[in-house]
N, C-alpha and C positions, 0 to 999 in steps of 0.2 A: 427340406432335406429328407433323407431316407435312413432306414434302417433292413437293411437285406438279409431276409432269412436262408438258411440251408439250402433249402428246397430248386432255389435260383441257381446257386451254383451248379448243384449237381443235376440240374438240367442238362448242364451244358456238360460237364462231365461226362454222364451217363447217353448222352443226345437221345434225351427221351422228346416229345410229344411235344414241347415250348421250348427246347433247345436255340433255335433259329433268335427267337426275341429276347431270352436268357440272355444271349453271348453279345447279342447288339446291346443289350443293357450295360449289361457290366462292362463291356468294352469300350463306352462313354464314360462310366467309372472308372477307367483303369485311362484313359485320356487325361481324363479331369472335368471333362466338362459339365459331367455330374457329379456333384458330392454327395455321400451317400458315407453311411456308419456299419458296420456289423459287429457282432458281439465276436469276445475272443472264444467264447463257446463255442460257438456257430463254427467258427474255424478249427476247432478240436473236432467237432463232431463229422465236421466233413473229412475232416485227416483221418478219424477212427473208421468211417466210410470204405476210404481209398485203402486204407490198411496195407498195403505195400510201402518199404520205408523210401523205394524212387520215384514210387507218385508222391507219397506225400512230401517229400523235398523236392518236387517239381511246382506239387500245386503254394505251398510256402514261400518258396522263391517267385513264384509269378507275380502273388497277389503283396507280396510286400514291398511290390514296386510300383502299386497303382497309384496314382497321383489325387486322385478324387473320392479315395477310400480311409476311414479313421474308423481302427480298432479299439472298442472299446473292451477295458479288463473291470471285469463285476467285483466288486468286493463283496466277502462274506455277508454282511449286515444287508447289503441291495440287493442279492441271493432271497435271505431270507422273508424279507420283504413282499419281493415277487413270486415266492410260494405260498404265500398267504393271500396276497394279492390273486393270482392264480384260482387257485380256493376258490375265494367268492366269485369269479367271473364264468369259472367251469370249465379252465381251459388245465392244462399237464404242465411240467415245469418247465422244460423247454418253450413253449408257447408264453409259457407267463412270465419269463422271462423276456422275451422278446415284445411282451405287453407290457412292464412296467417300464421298461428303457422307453419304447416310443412314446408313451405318456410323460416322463422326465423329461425327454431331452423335448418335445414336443414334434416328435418324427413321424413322417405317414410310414409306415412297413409294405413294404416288396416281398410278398409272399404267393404260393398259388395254395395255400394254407384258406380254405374258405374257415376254417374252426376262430379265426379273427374279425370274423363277419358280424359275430353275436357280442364282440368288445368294441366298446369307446372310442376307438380310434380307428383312423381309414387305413384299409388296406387294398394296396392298388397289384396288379400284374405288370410283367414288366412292362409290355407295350402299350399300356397305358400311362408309363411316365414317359416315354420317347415319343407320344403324342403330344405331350402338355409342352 
């Protein structure tokens, strides 16, 4: 399974440069036929993002009905954890945040984030899971 960072979504938002493979990703996730995790962060961040309150209750309402998608909520103590954790890997908190969840749950990350390249764990683009 996956762990989806920001950067996916707002591909497809912003229809930058990866939008086209973005939107086929996630819309296998929003099917079901991928399962895949994102942090509840990641979903603030992209709300703070959209910053109008009718995009962000549009993008809210979409994604809380995807069928192949599970939000996870960090607790302070896994916060603090993954900033330390962070720390020693040399990534920023947000990044190291999304490093110690795919290590716990044992998730590959869905990022175009290459700064995950230098940690532990795999990180794939989107159209490299709609290959597998």
């Amino acid at each position: 399974m996956y762990l989806v960072d920001a950067n996916v979504f707002l591909e497809v938002l912003y229809k930058r440069d990866k939008w086209v493979e973005s939107y086929e990703f996630l819309n296998r996730v929003k099917e079901g036929a991928i399962r895949a995790y994102t942090l509840h962060f990641t979903i603030h961040a992209v709300s703070a993002i959209l910053g109008k309150p009718d995009l962000v209750s549009k993008f809210l309402s979409e994604v809380s009905t995807w069928r192949g998608l599970t939000i996870i909520d960090s607790r302070i103590d896994d916060e603090v954890m993954a900033a330390e954790l962070a720390s020693r890997v040399g990534l920023d908190f947000d990044d190291g945040l999304h490093y110690y969840y795919a290590k716990k749950l044992g998730l590959k990350l869905v990022s175009f984030d290459k700064d995950f390249d230098r940690a532990d764990v795999e990180r794939l683009e989107p159209h490299e899971v709609l290959k597998a």
